[in-house]
Residue frames relative to the residue before (quaternion, step in Angstrom):
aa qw qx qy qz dx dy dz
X 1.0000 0.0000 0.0000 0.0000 0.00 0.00 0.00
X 0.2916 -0.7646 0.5578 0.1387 3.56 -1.16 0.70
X 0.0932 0.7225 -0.6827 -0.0572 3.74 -0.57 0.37
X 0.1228 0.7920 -0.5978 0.0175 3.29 -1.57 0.61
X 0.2816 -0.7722 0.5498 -0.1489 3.73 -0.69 1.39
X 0.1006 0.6136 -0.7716 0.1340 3.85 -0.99 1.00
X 0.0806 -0.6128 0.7832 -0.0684 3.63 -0.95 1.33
X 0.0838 0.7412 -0.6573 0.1077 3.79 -1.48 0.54
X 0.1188 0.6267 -0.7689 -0.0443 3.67 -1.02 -0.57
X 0.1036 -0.5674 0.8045 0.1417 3.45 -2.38 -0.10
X 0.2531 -0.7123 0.6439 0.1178 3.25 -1.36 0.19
X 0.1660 -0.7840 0.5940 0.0703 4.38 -0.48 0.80
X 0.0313 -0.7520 0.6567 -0.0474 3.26 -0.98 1.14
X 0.7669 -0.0141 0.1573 0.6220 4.13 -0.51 0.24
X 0.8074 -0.2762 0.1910 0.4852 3.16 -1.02 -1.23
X 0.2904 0.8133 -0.3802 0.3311 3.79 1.32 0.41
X 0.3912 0.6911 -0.6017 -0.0848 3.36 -1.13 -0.14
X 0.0810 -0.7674 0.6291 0.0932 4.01 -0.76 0.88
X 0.1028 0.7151 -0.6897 -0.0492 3.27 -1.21 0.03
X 0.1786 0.5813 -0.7818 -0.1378 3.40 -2.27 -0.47
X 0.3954 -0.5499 0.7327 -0.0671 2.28 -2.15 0.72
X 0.0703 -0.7812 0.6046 0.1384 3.74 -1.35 0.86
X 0.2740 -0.8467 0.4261 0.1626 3.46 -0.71 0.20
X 0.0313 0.8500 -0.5243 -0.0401 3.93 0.37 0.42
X 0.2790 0.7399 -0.6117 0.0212 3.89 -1.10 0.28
X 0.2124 -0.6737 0.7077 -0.0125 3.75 -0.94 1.26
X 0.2174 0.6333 -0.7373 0.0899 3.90 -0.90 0.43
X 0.5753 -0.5578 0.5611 0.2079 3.91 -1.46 1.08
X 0.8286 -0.0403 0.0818 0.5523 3.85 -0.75 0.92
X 0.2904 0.6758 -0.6487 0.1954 3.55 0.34 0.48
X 0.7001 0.1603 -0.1937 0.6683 4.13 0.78 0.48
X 0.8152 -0.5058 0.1163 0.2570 3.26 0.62 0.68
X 0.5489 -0.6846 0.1949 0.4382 3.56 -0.20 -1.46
X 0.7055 -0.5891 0.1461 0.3658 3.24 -0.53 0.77
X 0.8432 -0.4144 -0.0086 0.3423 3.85 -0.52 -0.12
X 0.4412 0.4693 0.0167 0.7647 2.30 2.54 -1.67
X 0.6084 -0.6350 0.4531 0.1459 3.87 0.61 1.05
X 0.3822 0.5386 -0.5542 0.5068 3.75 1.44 0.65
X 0.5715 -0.4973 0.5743 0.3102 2.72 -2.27 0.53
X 0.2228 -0.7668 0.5872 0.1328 3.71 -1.03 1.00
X 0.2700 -0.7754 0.4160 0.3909 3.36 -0.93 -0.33
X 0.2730 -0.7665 0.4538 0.3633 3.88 -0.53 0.16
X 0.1944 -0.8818 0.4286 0.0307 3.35 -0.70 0.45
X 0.0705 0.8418 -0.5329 0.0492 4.04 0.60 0.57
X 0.0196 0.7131 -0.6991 0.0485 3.86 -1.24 1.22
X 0.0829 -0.7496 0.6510 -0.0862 3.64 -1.09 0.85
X 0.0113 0.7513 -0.6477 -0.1260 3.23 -1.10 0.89
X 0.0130 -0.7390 0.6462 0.1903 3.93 -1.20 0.09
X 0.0378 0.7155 -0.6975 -0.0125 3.44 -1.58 0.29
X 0.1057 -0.7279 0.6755 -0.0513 3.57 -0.97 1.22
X 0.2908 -0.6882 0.6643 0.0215 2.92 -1.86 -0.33
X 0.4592 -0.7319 0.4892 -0.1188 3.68 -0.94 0.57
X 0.5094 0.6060 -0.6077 0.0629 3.44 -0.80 0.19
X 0.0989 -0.7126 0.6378 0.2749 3.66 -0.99 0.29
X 0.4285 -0.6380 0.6313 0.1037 3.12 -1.18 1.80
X 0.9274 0.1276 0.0220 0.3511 3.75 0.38 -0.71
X 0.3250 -0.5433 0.4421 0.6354 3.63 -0.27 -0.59
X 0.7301 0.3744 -0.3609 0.4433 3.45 -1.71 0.43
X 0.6636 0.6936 0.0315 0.2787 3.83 0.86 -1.26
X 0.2051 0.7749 -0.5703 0.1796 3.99 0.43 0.78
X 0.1071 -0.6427 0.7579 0.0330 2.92 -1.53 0.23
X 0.0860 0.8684 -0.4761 0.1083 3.50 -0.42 1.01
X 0.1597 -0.6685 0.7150 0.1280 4.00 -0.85 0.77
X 0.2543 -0.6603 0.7065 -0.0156 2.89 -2.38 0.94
X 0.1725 0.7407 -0.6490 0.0207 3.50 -1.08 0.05
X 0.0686 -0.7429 0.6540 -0.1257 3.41 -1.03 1.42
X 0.0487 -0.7658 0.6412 -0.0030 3.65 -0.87 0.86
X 0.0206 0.8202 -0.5709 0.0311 4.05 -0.18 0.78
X 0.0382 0.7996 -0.5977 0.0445 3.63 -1.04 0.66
X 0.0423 0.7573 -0.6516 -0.0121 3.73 -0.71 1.10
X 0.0399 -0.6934 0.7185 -0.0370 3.69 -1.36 0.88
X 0.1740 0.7096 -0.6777 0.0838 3.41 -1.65 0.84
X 0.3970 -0.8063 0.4016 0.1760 3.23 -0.42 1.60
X 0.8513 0.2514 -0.1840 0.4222 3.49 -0.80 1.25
X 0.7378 0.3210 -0.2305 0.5473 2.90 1.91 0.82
X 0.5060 -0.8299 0.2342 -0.0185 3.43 -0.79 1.18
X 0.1125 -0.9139 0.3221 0.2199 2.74 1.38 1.18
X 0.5540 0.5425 -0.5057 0.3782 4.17 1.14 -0.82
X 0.7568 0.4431 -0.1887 0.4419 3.73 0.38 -1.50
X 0.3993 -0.6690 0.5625 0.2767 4.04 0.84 -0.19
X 0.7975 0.4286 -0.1182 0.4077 3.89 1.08 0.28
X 0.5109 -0.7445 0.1458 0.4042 3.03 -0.38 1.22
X 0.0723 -0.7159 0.6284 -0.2957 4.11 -0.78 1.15
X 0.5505 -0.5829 0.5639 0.1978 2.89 -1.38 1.78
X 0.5818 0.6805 -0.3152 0.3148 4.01 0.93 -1.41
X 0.8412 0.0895 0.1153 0.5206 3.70 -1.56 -0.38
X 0.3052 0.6648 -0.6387 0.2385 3.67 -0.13 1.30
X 0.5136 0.5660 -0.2681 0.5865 3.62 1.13 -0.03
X 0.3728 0.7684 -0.5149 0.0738 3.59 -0.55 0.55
X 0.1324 -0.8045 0.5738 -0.0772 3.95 -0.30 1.53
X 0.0796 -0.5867 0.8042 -0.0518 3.26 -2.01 1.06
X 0.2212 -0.6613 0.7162 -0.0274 2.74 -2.04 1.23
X 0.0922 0.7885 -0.6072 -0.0329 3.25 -0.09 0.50
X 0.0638 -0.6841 0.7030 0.1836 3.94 -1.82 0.19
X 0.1375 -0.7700 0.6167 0.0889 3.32 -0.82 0.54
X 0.3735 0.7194 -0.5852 0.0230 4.13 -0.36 0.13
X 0.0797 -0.7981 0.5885 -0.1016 3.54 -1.29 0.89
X 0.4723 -0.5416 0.6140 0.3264 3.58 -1.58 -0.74
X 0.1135 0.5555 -0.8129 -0.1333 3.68 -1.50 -0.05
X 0.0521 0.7306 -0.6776 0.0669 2.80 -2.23 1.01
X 0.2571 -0.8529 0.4467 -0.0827 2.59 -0.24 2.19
X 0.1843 0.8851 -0.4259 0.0363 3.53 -0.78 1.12
């Protein structure tokens, strides 16, 4: 069985905007099975939070931050096969920039 779920919200003040958002999904064998040929489960969670300001008209300036993590016992996510090794696998990511709309 697969369940999956993304809960979030933001909130706008003036020239502000913040938000986050979580992300949760579990699905059975979604990469197969585990070493010892049990069913495993996969499991994948992600948070993100940003931010906003308009400095001007036309004009943002915005920050990101995103943290993701997938694990499934008895499977290897480096080698694509099933492996006691590299079942844990995490990203960090920042993102911050400009839009300019004209």
């Amino acid at each position: 069985h697969e369940l999956a779920y993304i809960v979030g919200g933001s909130y706008a003040w003036g020239p502000f905007i913040v938000g986050a958002s979580y992300l949760r999904m579990t699905s059975q064998n979604a990469y197969g099975t585990g070493v010892d040929g049990a069913n495993t489960t996969y499991s994948q969670n992600a948070i993100s939070a940003g931010g906003t300001y308009a400095w001007s008209p036309g004009s943002a300036a915005f920050a990101s931050l995103l943290w993701a993590q997938r694990h499934q016992i008895g499977f290897d996510f480096a080698t694509n096969a099933p492996g006691a090794d590299s079942n844990n696998t995490t990203a960090f990511g920042v993102l911050i920039g400009n839009t300019f709309n004209w």
